[in-house]
C-alpha positions as CSV (number, residue, x, y, z in Angstrom):
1,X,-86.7,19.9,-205.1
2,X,-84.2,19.2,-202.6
3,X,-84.7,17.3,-199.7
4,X,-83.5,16.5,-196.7
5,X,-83.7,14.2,-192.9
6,X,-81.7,16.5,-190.8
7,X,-83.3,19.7,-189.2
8,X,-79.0,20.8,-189.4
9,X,-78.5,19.4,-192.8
10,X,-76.8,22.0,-195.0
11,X,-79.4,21.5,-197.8
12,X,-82.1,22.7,-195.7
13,X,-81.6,26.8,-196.5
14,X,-82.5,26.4,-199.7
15,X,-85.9,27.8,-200.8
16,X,-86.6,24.7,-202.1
17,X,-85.7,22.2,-199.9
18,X,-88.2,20.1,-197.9
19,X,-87.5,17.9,-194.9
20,X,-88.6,14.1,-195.4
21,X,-89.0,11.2,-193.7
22,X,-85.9,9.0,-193.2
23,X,-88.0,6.1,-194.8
24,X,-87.9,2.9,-192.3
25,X,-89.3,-0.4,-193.7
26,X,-91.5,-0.9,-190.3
27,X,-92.8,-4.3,-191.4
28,X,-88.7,-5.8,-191.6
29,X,-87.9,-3.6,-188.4
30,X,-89.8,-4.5,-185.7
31,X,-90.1,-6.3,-182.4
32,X,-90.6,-9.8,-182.5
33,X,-93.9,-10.7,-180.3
34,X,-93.2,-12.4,-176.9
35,X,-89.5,-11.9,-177.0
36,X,-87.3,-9.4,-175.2
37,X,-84.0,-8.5,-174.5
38,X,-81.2,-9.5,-172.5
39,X,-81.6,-6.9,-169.7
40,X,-78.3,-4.7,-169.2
41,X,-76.9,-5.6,-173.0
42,X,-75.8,-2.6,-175.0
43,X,-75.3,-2.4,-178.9
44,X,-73.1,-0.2,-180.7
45,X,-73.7,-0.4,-184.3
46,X,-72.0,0.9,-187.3
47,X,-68.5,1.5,-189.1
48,X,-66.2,2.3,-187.0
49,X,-64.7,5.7,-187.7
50,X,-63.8,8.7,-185.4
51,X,-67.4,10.5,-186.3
52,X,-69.3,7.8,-184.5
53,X,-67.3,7.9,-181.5
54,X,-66.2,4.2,-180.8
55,X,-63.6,5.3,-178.3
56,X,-65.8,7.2,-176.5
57,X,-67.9,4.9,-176.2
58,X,-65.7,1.6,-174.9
59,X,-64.1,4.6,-172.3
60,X,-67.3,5.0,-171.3
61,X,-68.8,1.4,-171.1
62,X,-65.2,0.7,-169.5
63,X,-67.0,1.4,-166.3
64,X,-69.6,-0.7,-166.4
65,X,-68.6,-4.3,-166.2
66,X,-72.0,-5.6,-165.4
67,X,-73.4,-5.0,-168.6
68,X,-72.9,-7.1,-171.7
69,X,-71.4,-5.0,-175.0
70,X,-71.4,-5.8,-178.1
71,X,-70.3,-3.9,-180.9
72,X,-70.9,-4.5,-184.7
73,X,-69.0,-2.8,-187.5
74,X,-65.9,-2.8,-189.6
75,X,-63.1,0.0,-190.1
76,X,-63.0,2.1,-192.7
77,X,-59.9,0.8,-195.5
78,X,-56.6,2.1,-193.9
79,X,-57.7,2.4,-190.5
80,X,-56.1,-0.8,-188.9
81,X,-54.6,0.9,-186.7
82,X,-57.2,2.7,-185.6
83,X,-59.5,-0.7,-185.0
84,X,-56.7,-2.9,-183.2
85,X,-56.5,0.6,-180.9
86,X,-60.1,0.0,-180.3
87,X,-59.9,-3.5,-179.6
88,X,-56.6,-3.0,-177.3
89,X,-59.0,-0.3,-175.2
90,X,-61.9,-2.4,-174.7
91,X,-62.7,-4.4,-171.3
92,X,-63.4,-7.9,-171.5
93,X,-67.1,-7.8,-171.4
94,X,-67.2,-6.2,-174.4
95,X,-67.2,-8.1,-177.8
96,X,-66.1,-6.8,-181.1
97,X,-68.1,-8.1,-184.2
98,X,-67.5,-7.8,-187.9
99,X,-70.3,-5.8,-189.8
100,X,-73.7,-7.1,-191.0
101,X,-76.0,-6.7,-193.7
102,X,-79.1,-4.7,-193.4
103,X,-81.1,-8.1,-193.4
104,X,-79.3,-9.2,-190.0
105,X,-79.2,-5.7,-188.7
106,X,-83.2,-6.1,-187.0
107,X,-82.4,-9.1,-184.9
108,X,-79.1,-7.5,-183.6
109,X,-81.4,-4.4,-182.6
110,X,-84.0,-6.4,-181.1
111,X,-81.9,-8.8,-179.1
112,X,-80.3,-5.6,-177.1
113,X,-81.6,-3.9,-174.8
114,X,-80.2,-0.5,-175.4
115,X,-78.6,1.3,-178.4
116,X,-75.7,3.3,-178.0
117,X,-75.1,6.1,-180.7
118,X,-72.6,8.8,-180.0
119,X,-72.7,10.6,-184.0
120,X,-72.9,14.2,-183.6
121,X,-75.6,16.5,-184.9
122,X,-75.4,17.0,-188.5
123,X,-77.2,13.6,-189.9
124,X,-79.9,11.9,-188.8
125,X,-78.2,8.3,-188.3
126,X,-80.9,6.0,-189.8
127,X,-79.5,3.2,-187.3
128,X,-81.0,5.0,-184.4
129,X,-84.8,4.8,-186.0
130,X,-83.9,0.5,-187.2
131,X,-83.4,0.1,-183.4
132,X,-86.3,2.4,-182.3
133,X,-88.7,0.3,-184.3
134,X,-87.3,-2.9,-183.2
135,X,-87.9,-2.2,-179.6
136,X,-85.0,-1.3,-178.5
137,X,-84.3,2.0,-176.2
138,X,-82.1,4.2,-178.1
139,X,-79.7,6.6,-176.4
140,X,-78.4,9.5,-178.4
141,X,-76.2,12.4,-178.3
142,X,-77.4,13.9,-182.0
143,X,-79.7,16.7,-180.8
144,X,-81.9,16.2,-184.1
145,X,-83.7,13.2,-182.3
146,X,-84.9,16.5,-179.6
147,X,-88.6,15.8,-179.4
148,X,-88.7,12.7,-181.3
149,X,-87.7,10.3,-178.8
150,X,-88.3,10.8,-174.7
151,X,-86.1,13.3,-173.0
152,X,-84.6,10.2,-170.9
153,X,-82.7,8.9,-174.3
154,X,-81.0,12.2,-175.1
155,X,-77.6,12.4,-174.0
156,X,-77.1,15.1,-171.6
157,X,-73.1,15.6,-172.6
158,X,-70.7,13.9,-174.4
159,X,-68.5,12.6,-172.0
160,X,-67.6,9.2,-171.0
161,X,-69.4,10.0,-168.1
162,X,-72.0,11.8,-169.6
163,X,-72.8,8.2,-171.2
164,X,-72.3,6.5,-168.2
165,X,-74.6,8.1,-166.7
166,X,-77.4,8.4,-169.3
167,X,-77.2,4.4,-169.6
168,X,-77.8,3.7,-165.7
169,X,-80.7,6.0,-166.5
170,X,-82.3,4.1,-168.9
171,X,-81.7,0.6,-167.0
172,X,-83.2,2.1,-163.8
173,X,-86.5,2.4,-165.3
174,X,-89.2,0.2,-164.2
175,X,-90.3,-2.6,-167.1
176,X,-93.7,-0.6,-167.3
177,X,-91.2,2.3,-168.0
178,X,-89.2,1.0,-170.8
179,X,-92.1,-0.7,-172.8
180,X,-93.7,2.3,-172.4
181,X,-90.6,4.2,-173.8
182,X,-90.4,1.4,-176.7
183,X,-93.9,2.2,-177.2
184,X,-93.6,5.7,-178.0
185,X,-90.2,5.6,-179.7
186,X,-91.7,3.0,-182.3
187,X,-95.2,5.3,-182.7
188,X,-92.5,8.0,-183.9
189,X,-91.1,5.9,-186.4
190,X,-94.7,4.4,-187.8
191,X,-96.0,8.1,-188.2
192,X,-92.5,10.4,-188.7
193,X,-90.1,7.8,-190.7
194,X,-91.2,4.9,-192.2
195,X,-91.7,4.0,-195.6
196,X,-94.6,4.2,-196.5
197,X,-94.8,8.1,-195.1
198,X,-91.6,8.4,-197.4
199,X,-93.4,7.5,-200.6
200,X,-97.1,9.3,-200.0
201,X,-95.0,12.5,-199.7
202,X,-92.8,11.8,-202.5
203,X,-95.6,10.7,-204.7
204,X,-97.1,14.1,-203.1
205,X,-94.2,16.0,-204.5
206,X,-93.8,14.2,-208.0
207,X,-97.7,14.5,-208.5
208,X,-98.3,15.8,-212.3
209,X,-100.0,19.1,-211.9
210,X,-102.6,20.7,-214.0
């Protein structure tokens, strides 16, 4: 057996391949009763390589000075350069932080409002799903989240403007809006991607037959 997250993954043309849950441990990841976020604080999470997009997303974010930005994640070895660009680019509302370990990763998610990820098609980016089931609004550009998560968290372009845009979007919904959104989005990790979906349908698949 192979299997695979990604409805583009490369693995998935093989006659044996399967598609499987991304496996999110709901019960570490999740909101924290009678808390909520900062409104208009954004998190971009992750290592900071060109495939995420971190330029494109300070160019975008850039334009809005209103909102508090935070963004978590080291450079890759070698890429200095590339980071200290990053950091020269980047407004002064927006604050650079090193990377984290998984176990710190749900109160980063929870404490923003929404989560910024710009990877491309190709992977489904577990980090979107940890910030889904803690409560946080998720906005994507990585068509493989199309009809998983509401239509108002897919990124319409992939433009600074695009961005822009789709973040105004999501902050101009009503509160009954977004809990309703965070509702949905953390149903769709509970039934689609946790961990305990992952292992019924691996022990489905590993099951001794007769």
């Amino acid at each position: 057996r192979v299997f695979y997250t990604s409805p583009f993954a490369c693995t998935r043309i093989f006659q044996h391949a399967l598609p499987m849950p991304v496996g999110i441990d709901t019960e570490v990841f999740k909101s924290v009763a009678g808390e909520t976020a900062k409104e208009k604080s954004l998190l971009f999470f992750g290592r900071l390589s060109p495939v995420k997009r971190p330029e494109l997303f300070i160019r975008a974010v850039n334009m809005l000075p209103e909102y508090t930005v935070d963004i978590f994640g080291d450079v890759q070895n070698g890429s200095a350069e590339y980071g200290a660009e990053l950091r020269k680019s980047a407004g002064k509302h927006i604050q650079f932080h090193d990377a984290v370990t998984n176990r710190e990763a749900p109160q980063i998610y929870f404490a923003h409002e929404i989560y910024v990820n710009l990877t491309p098609e190709g992977s489904m980016d577990k980090t979107v799903l940890e910030a889904a089931s803690c409560g946080s609004l998720v906005l994507v550009t990585n068509t493989s989240f199309r009809g998983m998560v509401p239509n108002v968290c897919i990124l319409p372009g992939n433009t600074e403007t695009d961005i822009k845009a789709g973040i105004e979007r999501l902050s101009a919904l009503t509160e009954g809006e977004k809990n309703e959104c965070r509702i949905v989005l953390q149903k769709m990790v509970r039934e689609q991607h946790s961990l305990t979906k992952l292992v019924e349908l691996l022990k489905e698949q590993f099951r001794p037959t007769a």
